[in-house]
C-alpha positions as CSV (number, residue, x, y, z in Angstrom):
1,X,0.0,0.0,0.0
2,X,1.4,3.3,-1.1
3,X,0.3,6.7,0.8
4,X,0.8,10.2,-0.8
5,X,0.9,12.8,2.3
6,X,-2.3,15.1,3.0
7,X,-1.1,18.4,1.9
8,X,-3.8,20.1,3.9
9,X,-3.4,18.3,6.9
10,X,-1.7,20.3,9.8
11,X,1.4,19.4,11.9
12,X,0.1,17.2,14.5
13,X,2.6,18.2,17.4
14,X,0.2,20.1,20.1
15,X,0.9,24.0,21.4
16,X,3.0,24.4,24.7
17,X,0.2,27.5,25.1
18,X,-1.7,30.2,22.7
19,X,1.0,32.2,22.6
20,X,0.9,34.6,19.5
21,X,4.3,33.1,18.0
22,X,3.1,29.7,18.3
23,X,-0.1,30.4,16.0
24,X,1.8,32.7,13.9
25,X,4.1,30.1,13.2
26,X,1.0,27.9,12.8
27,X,0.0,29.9,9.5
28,X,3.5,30.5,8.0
29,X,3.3,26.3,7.9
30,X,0.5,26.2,6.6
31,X,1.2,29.3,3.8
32,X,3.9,26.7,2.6
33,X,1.8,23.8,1.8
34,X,1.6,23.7,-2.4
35,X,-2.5,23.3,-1.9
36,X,-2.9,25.7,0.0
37,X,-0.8,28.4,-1.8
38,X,-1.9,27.0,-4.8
39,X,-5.8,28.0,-3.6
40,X,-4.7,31.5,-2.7
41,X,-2.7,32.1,-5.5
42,X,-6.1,31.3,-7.6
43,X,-7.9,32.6,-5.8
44,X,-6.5,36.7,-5.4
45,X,-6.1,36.2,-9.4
46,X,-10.0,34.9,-9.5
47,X,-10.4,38.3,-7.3
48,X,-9.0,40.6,-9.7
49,X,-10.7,38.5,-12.1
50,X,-14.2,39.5,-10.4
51,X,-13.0,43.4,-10.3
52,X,-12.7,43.1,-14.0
53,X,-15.7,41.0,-15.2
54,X,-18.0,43.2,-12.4
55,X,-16.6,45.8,-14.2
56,X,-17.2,44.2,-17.6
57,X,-20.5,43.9,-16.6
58,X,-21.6,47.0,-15.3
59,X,-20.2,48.3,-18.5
60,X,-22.6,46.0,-20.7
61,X,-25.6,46.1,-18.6
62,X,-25.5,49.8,-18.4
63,X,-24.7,51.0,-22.4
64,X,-27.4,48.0,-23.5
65,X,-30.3,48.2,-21.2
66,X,-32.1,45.2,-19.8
67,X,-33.2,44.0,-22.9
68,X,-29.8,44.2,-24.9
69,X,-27.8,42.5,-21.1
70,X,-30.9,39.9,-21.7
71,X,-29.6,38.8,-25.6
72,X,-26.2,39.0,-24.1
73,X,-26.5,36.3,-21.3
74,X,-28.7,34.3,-23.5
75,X,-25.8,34.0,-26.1
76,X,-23.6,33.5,-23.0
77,X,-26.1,30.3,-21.9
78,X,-26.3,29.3,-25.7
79,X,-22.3,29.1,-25.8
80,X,-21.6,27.8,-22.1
81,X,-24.1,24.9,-22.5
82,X,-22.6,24.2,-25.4
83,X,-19.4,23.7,-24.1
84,X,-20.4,21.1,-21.1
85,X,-21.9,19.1,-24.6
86,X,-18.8,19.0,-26.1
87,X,-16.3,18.7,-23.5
88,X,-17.5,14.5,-23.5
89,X,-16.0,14.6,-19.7
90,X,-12.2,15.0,-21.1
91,X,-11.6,18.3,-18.5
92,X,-11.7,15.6,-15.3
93,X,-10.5,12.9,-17.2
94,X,-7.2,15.1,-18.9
95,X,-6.8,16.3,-14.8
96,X,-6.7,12.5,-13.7
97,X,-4.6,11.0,-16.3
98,X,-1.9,13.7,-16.8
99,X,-1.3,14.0,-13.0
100,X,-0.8,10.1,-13.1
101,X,1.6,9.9,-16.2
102,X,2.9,13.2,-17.8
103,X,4.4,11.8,-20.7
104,X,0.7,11.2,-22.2
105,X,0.8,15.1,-22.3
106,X,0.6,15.4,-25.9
107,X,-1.7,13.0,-26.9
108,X,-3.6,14.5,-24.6
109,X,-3.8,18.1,-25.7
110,X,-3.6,16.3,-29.7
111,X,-7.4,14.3,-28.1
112,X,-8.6,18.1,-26.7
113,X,-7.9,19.7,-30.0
114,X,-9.6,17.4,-32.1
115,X,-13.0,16.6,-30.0
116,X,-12.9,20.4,-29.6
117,X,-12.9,20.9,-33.4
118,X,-15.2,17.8,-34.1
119,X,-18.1,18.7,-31.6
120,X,-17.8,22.6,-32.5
121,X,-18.8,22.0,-36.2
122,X,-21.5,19.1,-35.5
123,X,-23.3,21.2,-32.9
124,X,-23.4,24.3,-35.2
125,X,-24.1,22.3,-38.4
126,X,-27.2,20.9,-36.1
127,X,-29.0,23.4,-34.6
128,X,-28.2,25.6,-38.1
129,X,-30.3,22.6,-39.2
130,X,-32.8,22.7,-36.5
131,X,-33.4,25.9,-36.6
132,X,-33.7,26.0,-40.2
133,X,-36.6,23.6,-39.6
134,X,-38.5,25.0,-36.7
135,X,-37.2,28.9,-36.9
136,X,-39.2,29.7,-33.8
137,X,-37.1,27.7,-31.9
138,X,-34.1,29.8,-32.2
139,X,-33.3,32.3,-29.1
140,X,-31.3,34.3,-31.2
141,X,-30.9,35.1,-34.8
142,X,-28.2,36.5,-37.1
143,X,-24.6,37.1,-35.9
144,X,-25.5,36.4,-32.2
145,X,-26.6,33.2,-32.8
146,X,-23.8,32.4,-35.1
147,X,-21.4,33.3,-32.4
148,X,-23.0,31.6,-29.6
149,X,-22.4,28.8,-31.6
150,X,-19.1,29.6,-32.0
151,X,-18.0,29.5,-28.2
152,X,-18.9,25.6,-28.2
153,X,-15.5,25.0,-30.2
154,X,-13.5,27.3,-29.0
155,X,-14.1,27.4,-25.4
156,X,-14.2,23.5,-25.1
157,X,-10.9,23.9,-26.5
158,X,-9.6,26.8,-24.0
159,X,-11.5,24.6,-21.0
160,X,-9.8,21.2,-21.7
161,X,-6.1,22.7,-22.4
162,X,-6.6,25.1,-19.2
163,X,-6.8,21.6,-17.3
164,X,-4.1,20.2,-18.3
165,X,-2.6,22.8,-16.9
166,X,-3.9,22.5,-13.6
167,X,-2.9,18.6,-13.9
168,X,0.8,19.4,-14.5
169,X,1.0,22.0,-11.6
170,X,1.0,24.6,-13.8
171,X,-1.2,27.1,-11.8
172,X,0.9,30.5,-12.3
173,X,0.5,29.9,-16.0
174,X,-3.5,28.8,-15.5
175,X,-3.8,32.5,-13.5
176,X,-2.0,34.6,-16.0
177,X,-3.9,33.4,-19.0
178,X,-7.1,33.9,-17.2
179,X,-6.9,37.2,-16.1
180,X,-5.4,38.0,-19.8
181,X,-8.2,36.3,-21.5
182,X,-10.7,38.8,-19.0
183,X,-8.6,41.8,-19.6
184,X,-8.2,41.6,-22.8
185,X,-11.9,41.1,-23.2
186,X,-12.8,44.4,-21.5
187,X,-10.4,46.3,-23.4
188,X,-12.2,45.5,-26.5
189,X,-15.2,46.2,-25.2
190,X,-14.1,49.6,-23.9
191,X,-12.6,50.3,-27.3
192,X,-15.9,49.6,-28.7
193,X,-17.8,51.7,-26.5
194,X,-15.6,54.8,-26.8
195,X,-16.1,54.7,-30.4
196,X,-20.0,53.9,-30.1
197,X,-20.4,50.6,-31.6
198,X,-21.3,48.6,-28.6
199,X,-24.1,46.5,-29.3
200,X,-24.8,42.8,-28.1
201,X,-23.1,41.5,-30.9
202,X,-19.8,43.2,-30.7
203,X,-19.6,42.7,-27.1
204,X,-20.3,39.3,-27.2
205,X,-17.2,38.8,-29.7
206,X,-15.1,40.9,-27.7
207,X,-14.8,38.0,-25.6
208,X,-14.8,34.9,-28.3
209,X,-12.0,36.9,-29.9
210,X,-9.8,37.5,-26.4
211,X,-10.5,33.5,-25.6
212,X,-9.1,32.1,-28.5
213,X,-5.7,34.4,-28.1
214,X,-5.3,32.5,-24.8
215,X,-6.1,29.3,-26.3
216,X,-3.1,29.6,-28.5
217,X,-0.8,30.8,-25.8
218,X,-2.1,27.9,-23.9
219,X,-1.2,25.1,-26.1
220,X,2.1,26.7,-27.1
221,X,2.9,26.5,-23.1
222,X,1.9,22.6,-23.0
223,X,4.1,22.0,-25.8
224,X,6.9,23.9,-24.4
225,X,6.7,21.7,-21.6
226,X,6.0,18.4,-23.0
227,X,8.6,19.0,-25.6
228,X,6.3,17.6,-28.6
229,X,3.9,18.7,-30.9
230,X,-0.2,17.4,-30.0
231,X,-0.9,14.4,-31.8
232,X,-4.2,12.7,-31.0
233,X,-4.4,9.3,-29.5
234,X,-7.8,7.2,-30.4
235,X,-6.5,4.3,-28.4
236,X,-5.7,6.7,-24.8
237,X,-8.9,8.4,-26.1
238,X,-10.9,5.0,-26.3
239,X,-9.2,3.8,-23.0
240,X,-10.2,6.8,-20.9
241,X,-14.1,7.3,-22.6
242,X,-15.5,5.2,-19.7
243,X,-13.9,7.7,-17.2
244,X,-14.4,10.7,-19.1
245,X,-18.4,10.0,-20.1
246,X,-19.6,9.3,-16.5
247,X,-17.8,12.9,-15.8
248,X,-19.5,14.6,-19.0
249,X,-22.7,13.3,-18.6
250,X,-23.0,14.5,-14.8
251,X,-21.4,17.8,-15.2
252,X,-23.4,18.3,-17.9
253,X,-26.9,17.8,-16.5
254,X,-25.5,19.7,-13.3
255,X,-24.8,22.4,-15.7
256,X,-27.9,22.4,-17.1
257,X,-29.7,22.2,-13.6
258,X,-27.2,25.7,-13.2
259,X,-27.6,27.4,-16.7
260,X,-31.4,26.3,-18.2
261,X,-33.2,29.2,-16.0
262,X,-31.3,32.2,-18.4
263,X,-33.0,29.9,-21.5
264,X,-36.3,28.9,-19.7
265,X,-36.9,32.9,-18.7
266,X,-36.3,33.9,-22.0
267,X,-39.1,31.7,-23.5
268,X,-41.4,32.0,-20.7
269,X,-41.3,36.2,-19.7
270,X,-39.0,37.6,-22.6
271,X,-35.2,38.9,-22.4
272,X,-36.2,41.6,-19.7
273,X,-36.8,39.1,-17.1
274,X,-33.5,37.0,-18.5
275,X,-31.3,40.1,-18.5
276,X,-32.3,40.9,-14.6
277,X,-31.8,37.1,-13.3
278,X,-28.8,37.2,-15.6
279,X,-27.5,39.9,-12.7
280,X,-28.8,37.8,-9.8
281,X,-26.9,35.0,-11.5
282,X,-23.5,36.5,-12.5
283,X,-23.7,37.7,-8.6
284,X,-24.2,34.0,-7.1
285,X,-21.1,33.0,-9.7
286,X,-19.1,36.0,-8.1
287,X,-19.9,34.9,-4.7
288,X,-19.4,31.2,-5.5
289,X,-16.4,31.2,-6.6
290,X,-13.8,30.1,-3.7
291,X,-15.4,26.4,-3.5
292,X,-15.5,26.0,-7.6
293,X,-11.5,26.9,-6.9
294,X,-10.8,24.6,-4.2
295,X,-12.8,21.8,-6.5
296,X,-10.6,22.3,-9.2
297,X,-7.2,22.2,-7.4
298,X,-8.1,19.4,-5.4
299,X,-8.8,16.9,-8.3
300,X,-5.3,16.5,-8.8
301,X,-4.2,16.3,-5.3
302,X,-6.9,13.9,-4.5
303,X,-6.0,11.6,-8.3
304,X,-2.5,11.4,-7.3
305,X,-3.2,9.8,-3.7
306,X,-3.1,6.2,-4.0
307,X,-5.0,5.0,-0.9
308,X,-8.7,5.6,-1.4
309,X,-9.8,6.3,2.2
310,X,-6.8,9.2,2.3
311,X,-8.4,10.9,-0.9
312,X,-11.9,11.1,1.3
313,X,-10.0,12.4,4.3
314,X,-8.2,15.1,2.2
315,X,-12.2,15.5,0.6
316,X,-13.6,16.2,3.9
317,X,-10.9,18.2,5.1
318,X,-11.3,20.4,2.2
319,X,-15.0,20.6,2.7
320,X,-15.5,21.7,6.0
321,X,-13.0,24.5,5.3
322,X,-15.0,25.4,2.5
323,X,-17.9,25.9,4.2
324,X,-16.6,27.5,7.0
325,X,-15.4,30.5,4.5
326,X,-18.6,30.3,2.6
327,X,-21.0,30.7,5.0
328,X,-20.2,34.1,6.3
329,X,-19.8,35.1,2.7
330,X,-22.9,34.0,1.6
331,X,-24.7,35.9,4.3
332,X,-22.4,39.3,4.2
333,X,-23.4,39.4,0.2
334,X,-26.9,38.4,0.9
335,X,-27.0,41.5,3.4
336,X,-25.3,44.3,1.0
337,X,-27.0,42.8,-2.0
338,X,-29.6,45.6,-2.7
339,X,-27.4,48.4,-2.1
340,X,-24.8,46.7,-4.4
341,X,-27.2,46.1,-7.1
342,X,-28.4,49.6,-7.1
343,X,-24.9,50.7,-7.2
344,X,-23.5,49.0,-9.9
345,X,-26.3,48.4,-12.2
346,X,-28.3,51.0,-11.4
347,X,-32.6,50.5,-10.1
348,X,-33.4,49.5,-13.5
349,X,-32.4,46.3,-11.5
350,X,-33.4,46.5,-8.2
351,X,-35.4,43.0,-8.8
352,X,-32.7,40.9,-9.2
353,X,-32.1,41.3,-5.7
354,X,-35.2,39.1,-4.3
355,X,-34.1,36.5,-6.7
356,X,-30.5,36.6,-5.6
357,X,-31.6,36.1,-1.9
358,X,-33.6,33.0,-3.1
359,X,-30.2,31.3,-4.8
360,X,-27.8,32.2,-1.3
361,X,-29.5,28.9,0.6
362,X,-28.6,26.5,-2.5
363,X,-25.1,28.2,-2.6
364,X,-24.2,26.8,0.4
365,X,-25.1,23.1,-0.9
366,X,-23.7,23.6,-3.8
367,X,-20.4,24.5,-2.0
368,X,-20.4,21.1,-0.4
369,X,-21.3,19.6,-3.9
370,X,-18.5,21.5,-5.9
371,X,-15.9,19.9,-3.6
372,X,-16.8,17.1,-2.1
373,X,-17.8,15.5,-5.4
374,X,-13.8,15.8,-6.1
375,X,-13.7,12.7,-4.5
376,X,-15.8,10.5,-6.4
377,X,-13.5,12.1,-9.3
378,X,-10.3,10.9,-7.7
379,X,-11.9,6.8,-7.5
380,X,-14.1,6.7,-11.2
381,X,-17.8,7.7,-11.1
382,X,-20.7,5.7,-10.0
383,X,-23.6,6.0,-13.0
384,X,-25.6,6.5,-9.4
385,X,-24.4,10.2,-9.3
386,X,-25.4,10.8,-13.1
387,X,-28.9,9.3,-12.4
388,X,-29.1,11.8,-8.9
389,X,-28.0,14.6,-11.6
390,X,-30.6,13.5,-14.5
391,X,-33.2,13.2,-12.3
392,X,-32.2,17.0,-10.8
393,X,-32.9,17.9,-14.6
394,X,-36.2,16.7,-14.6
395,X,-37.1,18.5,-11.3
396,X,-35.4,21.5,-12.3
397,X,-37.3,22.2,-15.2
398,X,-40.4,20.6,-13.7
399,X,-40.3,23.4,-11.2
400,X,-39.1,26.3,-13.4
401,X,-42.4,25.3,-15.6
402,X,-44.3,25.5,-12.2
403,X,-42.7,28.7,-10.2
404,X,-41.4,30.9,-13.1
405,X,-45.1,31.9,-14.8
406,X,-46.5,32.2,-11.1
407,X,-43.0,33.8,-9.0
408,X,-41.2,35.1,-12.6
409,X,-37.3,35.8,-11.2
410,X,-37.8,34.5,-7.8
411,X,-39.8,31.1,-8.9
412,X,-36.5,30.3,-11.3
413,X,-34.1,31.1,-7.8
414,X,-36.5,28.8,-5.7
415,X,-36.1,26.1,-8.1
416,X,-32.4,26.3,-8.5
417,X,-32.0,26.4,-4.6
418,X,-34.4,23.4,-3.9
419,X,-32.5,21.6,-6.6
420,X,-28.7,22.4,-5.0
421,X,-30.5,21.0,-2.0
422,X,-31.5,17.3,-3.3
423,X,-28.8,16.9,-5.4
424,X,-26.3,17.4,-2.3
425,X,-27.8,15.4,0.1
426,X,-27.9,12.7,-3.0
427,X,-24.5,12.6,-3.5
428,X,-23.2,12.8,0.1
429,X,-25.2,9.4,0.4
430,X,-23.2,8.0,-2.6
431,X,-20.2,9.2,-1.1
432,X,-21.0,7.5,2.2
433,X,-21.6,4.4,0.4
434,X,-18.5,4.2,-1.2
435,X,-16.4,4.8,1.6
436,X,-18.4,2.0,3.4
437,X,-17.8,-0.2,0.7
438,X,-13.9,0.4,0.0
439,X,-13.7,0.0,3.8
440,X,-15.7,-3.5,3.1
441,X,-13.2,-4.2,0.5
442,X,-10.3,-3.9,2.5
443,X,-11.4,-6.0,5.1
444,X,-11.6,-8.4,2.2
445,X,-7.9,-8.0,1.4
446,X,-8.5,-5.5,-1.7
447,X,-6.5,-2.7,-1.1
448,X,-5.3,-1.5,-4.6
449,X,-7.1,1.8,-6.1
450,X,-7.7,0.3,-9.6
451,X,-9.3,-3.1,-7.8
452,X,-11.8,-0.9,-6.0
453,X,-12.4,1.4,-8.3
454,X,-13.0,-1.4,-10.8
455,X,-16.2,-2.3,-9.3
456,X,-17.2,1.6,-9.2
């Protein structure tokens, strides 16, 4: 049995007293743990990351109006969604394998390039098709749509090859191309509106065009360190499918259980009531963002420990410091929500405040979720966790077709909360089991991670 050390576990020798050195020294240990400075590395760049995107925002809200912010967040959804389609599970399945064996590096950014490429040009050749067929259907129409579309490619692309860099400890260069591809973003977009040709269309290219600069800086980083040019692999891609398709298909209904109330409000009360949730929303991503951070930097961590019952001790670890943080940030935003709203936006959207409050009770379960799910990452999915999210589908846009005509913004927060709510619970229960059932195993004499995880 192999063990990999707890990088967030704390020295275990006990204080002489609560002298002020002794805690003091207490956090400089703790400052030199790679997690740990990892997660607050990422997390000040995700901070200046908020700055400029809050700023992005206010920019776009104000100069387009409701309606305009409304086409702009629907394109946003159109794009986004289309991304978790196409990603087929490859950005937890890249994390897990490169961390194990480096030298797949290439094949593995050769794999993200191709599905990337494949995926982008079947979805838009399909709903161009769809739509061409049932025109009513479409959200959007003209350019807009076009580059909604567009995104799917290109950011499933920018998403996989951002992982790998995450799975080969390559967080400084994961930061700087981040906050470049932001900045770079709101530049355009202030260029466009000093010279008055801001409209949802230009805006929303702003930021295609400032993601696919990083993309190439990316991938010319991953072949600086792998040494090779990408070369795709069918046989690792074949070999890791099982892996990467439990992933895709649950982060992809949980991303459609986070993302369908833009769409669902658009059809249902017009872009008005989509471009004021669209606030509430970007606000509850703001505010979430610490636990999505801690998710993604503990996937590696937890995939290179060997023993199973030391990943879901790192898991827990990780969790309950989560929450801790989250909580009193939760409720601190929840508090200076309406003046904030007023302030930045302006009282043409004081109502997304009543459905912000409605999302702060789900944010807590989804900061469990985010993180504790890293460890059913770390030993293969159970399909039990893609039925809990399937069926959180279903319920989600049972209850958006119940709430939203009756509560409008608020009944599409109340069904996003509720939803956060039963999916949590459902996966801490599948978590539970599995623990119970490695611990089972090893009674048994089956010890290895791949034996266990084999009957996953």
């Amino acid at each position: 049995m192999s063990y990999v050390q707890d990088e967030t576990a704390v020295p275990t020798v006990e204080p002489d007293g609560s002298s002020f050195s002794y805690w003091k020294d207490r956090l400089r240990d703790l400052l030199k743990r790679g997690f740990v400075r990892n997660v607050m590395a990422t997390f000040t760049t995700r901070v200046i990351l908020i700055v400029v995107g809050l700023v992005t925002t206010v920019m776009v809200a104000r100069i387009l109006g409701p309606t305009g912010r409304g086409l702009y967040a629907v394109a946003t959804a159109i794009g986004l969604i289309g991304v978790q389609f196409g990603c087929l599970g490859m950005n937890a399945s890249n994390i897990y394998i490169v961390s194990k064996k480096r030298s797949d590096l290439p094949r593995l950014v050769g794999n993200s390039l191709m599905v990337s490429l494949a995926v982008g040009i079947a979805a838009i050749g399909a709903t161009y098709v769809a739509f061409g067929i049932w025109p009513r259907m479409a959200p959007l129409h003209g350019w807009l749509l076009l580059l909604g579309l567009l995104w799917t490619p290109i950011g499933t692309a920018y998403l996989l090859t951002q992982n790998l860099l995450l799975g080969v400890d390559e967080v400084k260069t994961y930061n700087l191309t981040e906050t470049a591809n932001r900045v770079l973003a709101l530049i355009v977009i202030g260029c466009l509106v000093l010279t008055h040709r801001i409209s949802p269309t230009l805006a929303f290219a702003a930021g295609l065009i400032s993601m696919a600069a990083m993309l190439g800086v990316i991938v010319a980083r991953l072949m600086r360190i792998s040494g090779e040019w990408p070369r795709p692999s069918m046989a690792l891609f074949r070999s890791n499918l099982s892996y990467g398709m439990r992933a895709y298909l649950m982060n992809f209904f949980c991303y459609l259980v986070i993302r369908s109330d833009v769409l669902m409000l658009k059809y249902m009360r017009g872009a008005l009531d989509s471009g004021l949730y669209s606030i509430a929303f970007t606000m509850s991503d703001y505010v979430g963002i610490l636990p999505v951070l801690i998710g993604l930097l503990l996937l590696p961590k937890i995939s290179a420990i060997e023993d199973v019952i030391e990943k879901y001790r790192m898991m827990k670890k990780a969790t309950i410091g989560a929450v801790l943080i989250q909580g009193p940030v939760v409720l601190i935003s929840a508090a200076l929500a309406p003046w904030a709203v007023e302030l930045l936006f302006g009282k043409a959207y004081a109502l997304s405040v009543p459905a912000y409050l409605w999302l702060c009770p789900g944010a807590i379960f989804l900061t469990i979720h985010v993180v504790a799910v890293q460890f059913l990452n770390g030993i293969g999915f159970p399909m039990s966790v893609v039925w809990i999210w399937l069926g959180t589908v279903v319920l989600k846009i049972s209850l958006n077709l119940w709430l939203i005509p009756f509560y409008g913004l608020r009944g599409a927060a109340m069904a996003s909360s509720a939803c956060y709510v039963v999916a949590c619970v459902l996966v801490l229960m599948v978590i539970r089991r599995e623990v119970r059932r490695v611990s089972s195993a090893r009674a048994k004499g089956i010890v290895t991670e791949e034996a266990i995880s084999s009957e996953v």
